[in-house]
MILO-629068 format. One record per atom (N, C-alpha, C): residue in one letter; y, x, z. Coordinates in steps of 0.05 Angstrom, whole numbers, padded with zeros to 5 digits, always signed. Example, Ala and Ser with C-alpha at 12.3 -4.5 7.8 and 13.67 -1.06 7.14 Angstrom:
<atoms>
A-00114+00264+00156;A-00090+00246+00156;A-00066+00264+00156;S-00045+00257+00142;S-00021+00273+00143;S+00001+00258+00157;
</atoms>
This chain:
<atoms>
X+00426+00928-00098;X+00403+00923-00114;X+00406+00935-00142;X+00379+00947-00149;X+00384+00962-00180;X+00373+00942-00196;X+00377+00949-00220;X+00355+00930-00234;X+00338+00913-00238;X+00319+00941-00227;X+00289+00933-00217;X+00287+00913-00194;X+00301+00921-00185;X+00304+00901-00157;X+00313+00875-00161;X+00332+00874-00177;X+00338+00841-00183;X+00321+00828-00195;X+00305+00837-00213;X+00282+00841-00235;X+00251+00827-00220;X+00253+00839-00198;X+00228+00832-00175;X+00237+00809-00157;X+00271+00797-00157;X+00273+00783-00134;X+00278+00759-00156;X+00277+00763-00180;X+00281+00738-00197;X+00259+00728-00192;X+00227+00750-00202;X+00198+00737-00202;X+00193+00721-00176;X+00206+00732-00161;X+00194+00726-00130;X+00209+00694-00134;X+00232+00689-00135;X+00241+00659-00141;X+00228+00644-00152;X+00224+00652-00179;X+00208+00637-00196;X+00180+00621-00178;X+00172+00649-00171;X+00139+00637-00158;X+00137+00620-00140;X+00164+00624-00123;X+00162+00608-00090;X+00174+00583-00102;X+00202+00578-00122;X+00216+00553-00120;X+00202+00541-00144;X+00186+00545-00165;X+00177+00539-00191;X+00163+00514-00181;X+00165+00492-00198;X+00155+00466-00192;X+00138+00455-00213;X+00141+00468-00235;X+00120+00465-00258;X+00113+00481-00269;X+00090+00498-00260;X+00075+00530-00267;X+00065+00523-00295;X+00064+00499-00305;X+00056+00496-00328;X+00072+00493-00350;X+00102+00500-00340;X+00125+00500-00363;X+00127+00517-00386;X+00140+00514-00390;X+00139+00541-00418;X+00139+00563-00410;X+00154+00571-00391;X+00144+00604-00385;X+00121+00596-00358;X+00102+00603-00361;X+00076+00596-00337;X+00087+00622-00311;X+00090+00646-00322;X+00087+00667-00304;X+00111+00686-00307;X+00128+00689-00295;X+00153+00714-00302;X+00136+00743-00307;X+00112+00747-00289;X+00093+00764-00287;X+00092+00773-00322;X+00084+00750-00341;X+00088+00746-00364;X+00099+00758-00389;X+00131+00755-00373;X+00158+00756-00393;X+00156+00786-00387;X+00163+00790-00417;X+00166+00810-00434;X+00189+00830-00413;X+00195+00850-00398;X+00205+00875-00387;X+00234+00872-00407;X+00227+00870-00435;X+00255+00874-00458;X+00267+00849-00456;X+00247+00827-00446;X+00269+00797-00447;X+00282+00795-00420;X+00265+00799-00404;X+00271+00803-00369;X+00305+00819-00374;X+00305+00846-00380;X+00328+00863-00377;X+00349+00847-00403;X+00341+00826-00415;X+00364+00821-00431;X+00380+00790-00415;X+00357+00781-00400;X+00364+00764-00379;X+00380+00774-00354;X+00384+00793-00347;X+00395+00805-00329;X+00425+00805-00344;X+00428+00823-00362;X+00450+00823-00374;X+00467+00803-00374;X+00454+00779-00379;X+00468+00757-00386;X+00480+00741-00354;X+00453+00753-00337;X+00468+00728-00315;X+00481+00751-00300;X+00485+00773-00313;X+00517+00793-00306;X+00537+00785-00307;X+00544+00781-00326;X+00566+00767-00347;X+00568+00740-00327;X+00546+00722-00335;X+00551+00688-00307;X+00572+00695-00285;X+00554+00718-00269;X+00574+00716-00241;X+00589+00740-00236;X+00605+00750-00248;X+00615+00760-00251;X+00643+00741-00263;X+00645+00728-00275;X+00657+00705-00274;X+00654+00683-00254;X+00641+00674-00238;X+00639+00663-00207;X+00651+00682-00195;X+00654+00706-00195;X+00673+00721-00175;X+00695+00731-00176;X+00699+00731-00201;X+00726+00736-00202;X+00748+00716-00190;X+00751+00688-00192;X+00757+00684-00171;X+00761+00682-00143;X+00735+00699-00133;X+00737+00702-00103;X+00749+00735-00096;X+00748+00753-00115;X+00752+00774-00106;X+00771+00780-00136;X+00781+00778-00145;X+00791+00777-00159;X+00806+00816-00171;X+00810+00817-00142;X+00820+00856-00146;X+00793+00873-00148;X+00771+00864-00146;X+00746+00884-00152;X+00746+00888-00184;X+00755+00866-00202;X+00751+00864-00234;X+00781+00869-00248;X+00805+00872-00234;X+00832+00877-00250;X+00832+00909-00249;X+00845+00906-00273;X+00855+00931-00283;X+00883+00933-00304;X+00899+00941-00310;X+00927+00944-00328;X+00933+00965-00343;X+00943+00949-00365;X+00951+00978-00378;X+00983+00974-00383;X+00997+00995-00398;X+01020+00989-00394;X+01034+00986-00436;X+01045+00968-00440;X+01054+00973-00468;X+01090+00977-00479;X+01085+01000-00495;X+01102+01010-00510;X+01116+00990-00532;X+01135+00984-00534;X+01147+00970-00551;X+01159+00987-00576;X+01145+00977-00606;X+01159+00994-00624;X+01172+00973-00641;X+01186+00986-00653;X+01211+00974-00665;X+01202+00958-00692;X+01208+00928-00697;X+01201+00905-00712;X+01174+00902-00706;X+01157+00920-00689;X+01129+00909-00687;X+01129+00877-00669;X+01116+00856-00672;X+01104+00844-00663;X+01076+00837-00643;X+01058+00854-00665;X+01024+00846-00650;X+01013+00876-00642;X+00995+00878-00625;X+00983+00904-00609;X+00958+00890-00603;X+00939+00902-00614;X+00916+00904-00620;X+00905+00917-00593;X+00881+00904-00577;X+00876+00924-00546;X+00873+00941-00548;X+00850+00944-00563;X+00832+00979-00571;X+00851+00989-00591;X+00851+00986-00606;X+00869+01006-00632;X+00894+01013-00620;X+00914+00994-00612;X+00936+01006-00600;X+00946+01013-00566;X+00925+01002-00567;X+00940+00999-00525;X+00915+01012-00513;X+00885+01023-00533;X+00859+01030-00523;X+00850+01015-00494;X+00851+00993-00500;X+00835+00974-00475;X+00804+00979-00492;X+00784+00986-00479;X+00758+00969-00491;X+00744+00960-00470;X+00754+00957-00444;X+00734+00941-00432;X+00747+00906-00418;X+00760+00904-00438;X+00769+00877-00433;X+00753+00849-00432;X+00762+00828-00418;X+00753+00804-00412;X+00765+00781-00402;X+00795+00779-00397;X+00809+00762-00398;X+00838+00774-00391;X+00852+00759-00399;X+00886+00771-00390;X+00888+00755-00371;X+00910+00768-00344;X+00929+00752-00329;X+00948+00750-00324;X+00955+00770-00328;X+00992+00768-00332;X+00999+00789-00347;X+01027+00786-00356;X+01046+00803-00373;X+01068+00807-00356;X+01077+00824-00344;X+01104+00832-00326;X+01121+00857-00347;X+01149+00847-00337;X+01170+00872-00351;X+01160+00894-00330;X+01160+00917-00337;X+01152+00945-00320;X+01174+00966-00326;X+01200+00950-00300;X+01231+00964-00309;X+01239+00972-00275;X+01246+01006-00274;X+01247+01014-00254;X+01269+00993-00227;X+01266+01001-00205;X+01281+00985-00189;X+01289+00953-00192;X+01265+00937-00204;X+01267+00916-00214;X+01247+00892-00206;X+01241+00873-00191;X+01222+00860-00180;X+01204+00853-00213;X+01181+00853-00222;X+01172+00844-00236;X+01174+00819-00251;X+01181+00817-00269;X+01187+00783-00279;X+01169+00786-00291;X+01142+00759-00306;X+01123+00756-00323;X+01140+00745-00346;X+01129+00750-00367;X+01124+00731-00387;X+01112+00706-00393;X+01132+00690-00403;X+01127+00658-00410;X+01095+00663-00429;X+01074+00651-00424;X+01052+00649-00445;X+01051+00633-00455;X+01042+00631-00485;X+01048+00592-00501;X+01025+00605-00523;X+01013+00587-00528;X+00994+00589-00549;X+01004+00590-00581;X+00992+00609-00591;X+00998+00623-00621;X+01007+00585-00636;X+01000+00567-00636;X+01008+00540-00647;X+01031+00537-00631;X+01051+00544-00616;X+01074+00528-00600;X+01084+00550-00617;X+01090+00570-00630;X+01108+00586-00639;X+01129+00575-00651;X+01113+00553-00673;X+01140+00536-00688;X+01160+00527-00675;X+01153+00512-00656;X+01172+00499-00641;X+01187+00523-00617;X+01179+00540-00612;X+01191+00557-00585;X+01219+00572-00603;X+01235+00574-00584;X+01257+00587-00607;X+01259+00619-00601;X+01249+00632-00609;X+01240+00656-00610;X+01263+00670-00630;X+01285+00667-00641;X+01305+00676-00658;X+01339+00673-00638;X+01324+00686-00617;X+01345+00686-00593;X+01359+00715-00591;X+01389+00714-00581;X+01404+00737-00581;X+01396+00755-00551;X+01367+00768-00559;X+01365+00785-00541;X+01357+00813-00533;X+01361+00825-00527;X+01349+00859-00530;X+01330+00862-00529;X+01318+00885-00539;X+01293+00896-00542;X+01278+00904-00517;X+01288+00904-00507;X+01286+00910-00479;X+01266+00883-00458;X+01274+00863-00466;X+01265+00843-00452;X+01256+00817-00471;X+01227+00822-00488;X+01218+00807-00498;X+01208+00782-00477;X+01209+00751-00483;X+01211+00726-00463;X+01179+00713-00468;X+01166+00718-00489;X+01147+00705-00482;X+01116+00730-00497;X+01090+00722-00491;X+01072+00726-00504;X+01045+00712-00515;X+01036+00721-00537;X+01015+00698-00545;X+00995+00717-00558;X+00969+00697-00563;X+00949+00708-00575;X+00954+00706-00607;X+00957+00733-00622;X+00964+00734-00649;X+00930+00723-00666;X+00910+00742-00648;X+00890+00740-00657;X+00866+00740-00639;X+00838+00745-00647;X+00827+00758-00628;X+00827+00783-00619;X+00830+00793-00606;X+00839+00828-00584;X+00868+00828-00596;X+00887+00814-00600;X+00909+00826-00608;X+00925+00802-00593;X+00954+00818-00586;X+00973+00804-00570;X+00997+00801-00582;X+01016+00783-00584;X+01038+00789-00595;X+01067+00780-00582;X+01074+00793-00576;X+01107+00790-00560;X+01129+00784-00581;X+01154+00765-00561;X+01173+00756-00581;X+01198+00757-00553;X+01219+00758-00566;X+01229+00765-00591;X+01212+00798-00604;X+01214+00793-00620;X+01202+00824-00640;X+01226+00840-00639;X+01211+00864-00613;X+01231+00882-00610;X+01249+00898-00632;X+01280+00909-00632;X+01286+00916-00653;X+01294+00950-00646;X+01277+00953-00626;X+01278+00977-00619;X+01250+00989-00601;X+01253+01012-00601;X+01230+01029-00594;X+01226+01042-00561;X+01210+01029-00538;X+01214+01034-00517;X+01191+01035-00505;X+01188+01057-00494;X+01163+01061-00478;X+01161+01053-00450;X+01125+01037-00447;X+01126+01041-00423;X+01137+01013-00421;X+01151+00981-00426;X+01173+00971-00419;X+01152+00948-00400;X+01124+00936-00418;X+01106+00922-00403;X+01084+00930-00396;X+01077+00914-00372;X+01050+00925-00353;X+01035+00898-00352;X+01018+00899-00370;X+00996+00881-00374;X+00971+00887-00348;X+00966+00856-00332;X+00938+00854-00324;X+00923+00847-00331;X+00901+00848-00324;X+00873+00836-00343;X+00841+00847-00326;X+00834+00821-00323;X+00800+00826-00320;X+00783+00845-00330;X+00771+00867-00321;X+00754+00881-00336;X+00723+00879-00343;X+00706+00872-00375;X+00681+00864-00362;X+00661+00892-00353;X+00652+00884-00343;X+00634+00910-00326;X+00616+00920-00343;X+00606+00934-00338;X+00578+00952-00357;X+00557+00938-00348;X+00545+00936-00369;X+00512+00919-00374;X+00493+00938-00365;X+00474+00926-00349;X+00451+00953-00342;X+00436+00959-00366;X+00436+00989-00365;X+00416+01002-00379;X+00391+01010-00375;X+00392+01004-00343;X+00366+01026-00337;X+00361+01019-00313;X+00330+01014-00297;X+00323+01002-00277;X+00340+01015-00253;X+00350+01032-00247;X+00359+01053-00232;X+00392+01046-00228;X+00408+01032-00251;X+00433+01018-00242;X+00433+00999-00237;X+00459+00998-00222;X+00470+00978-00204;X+00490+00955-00203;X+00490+00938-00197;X+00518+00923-00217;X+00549+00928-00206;X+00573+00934-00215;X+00590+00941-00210;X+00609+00921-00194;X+00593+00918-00174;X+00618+00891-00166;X+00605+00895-00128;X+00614+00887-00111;X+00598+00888-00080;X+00574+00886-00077;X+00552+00909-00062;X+00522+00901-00061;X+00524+00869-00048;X+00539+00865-00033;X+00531+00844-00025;X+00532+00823-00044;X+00532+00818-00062;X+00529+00790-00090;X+00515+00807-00102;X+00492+00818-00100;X+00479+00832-00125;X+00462+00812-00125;X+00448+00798-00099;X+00425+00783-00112;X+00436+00756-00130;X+00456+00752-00131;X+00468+00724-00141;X+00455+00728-00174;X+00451+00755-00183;X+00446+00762-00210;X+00413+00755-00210;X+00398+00764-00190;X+00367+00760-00196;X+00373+00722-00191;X+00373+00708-00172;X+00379+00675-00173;X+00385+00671-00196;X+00402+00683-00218;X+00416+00667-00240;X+00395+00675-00259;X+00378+00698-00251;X+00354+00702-00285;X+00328+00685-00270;X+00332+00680-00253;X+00312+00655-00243;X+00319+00629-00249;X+00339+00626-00258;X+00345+00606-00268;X+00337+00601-00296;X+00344+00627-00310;X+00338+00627-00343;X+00310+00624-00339;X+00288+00627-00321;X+00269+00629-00330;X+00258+00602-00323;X+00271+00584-00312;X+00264+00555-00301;X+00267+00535-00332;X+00275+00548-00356;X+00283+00532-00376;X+00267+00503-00376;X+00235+00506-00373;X+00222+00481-00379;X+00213+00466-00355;X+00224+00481-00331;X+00217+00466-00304;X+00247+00449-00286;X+00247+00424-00299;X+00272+00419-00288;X+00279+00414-00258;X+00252+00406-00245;X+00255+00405-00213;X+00256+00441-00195;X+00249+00462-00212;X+00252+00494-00206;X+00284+00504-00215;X+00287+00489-00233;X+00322+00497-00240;X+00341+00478-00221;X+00326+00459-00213;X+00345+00442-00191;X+00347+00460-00158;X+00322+00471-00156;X+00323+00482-00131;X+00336+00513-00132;X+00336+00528-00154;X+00346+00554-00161;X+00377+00550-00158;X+00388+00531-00174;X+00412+00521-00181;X+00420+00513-00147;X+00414+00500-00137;X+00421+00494-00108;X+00428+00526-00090;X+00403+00536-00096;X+00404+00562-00079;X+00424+00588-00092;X+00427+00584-00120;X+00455+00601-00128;X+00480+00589-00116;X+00484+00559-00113;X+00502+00548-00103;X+00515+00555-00075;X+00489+00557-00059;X+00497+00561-00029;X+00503+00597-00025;X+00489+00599-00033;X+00494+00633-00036;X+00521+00651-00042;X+00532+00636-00061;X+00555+00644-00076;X+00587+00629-00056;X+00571+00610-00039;X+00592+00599-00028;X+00584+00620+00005;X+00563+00628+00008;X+00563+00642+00028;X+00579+00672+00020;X+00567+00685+00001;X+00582+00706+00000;X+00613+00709-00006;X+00621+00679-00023;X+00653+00677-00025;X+00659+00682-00001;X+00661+00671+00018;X+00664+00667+00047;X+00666+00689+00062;X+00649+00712+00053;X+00646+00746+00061;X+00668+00755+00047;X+00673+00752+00027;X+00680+00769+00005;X+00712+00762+00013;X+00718+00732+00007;X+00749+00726+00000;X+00768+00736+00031;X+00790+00751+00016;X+00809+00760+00031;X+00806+00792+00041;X+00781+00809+00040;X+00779+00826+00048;X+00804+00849+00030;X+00813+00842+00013;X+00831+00857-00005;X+00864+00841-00012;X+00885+00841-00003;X+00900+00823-00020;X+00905+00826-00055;X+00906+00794-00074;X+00905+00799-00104;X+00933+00801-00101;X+00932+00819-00121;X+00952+00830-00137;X+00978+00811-00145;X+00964+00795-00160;X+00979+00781-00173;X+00991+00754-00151;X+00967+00747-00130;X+00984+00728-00104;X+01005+00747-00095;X+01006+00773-00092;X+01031+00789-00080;X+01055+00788-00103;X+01048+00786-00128;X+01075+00785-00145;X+01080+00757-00152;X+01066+00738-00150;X+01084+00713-00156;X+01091+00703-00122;X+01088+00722-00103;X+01103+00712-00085;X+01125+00720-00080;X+01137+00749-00094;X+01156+00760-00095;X+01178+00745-00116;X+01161+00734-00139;X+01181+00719-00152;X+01184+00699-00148;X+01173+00692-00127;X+01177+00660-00111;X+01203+00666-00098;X+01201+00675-00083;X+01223+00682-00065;X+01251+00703-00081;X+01245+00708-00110;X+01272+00721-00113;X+01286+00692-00136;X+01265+00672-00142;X+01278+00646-00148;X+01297+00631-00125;X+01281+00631-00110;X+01294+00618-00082;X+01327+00617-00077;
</atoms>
């Protein structure tokens, strides 16, 4: 489905499940083409987050980071050029002939207490945290300069449609999950139309999980089973 198409299968919701035509929006017919496509956008973003846990390898992507010497924080875009980021999931050492080990994660407030003034090489910083917003910061603070040493994963968010003619970046088959969810925004003042929309995104999303999950193995279930078993 393009756009347009989600665009037409939202109206069509609205009209068949709408339970109070006399709500604040009376007619999608109505709504403004510029509010419609900014409604789309948004219930992009919704499920697209609903799916990433089901399909989880359609939205990862990694980059890999360079360790420079007394640096601490790396900024996505400025230093590591991520710009289409949307959540992290792991931090692994990226050291040849070596099963992947992650990094310990602890929130930028546990710093005080974590003992991060440990006798260890540059080579193998132990934990990472959020310095800021888009910025990451690893510890110990390497005291040397090494490329290449971590391979960051991370969620990517998708591109927002521009134009009736694109398509959303994730399996046709969950495209309509996006028109259901701007049928929802448009149920704002009809609460028995957002009860039945809301039901029917529900079953839908559990139908297409059901299609969707397993057709790919995640990434990350294959490396914490590897370090399951090299704990063992």
């Amino acid at each position: 489905m393009n756009r347009l198409d989600i665009k037409n299968y939202a109206r069509f919701l609205f009209q068949e499940l709408s339970e109070s035509p006399e709500g604040l929006i009376k007619d999608s017919d109505e709504t403004d083409e510029t509010d419609l496509n900014v409604l789309v956008n948004i219930s992009l973003a919704t499920v697209e987050l609903d799916l990433i846990p089901i399909i989880p390898q359609e939205f990862r992507s990694s980059f890999l980071i360079s360790l420079e010497a007394t640096k601490q924080s790396y900024h996505l875009e400025d230093d590591l050029s991520v710009t289409d980021y949307l959540a992290m999931e792991d931090i692994f050492h990226n050291e040849a002939a070596k099963l992947p080990q992650g990094l310990l994660y602890i929130t930028h407030d546990q710093l005080p207490d974590y003992d991060i003034n440990v006798d260890e090489t540059a080579s193998r910083p132990r934990v990472w945290t959020w310095e800021e917003k888009d910025k990451i910061g690893v510890y110990p603070i390497p005291s040397a300069t090494i490329a290449d040493i971590l391979k960051a994963f991370y969620f990517k968010a998708i591109p927002e449609l521009a134009a009736d003619d694109e398509i959303p970046a994730f399996p046709v088959v969950a495209h309509h999950l996006v028109g259901i969810d701007v049928a929802l925004q448009l149920m704002v003042a009809d609460e028995g139309g957002a009860r039945n929309v809301s039901a029917l995104y529900g079953r839908e999303l559990s139908r297409v999980g059901g299609r969707l999950k397993g057709l790919k193995p995640s990434l990350r279930t294959d490396m914490r089973y590897k370090l399951s078993e090299t704990v063992r």
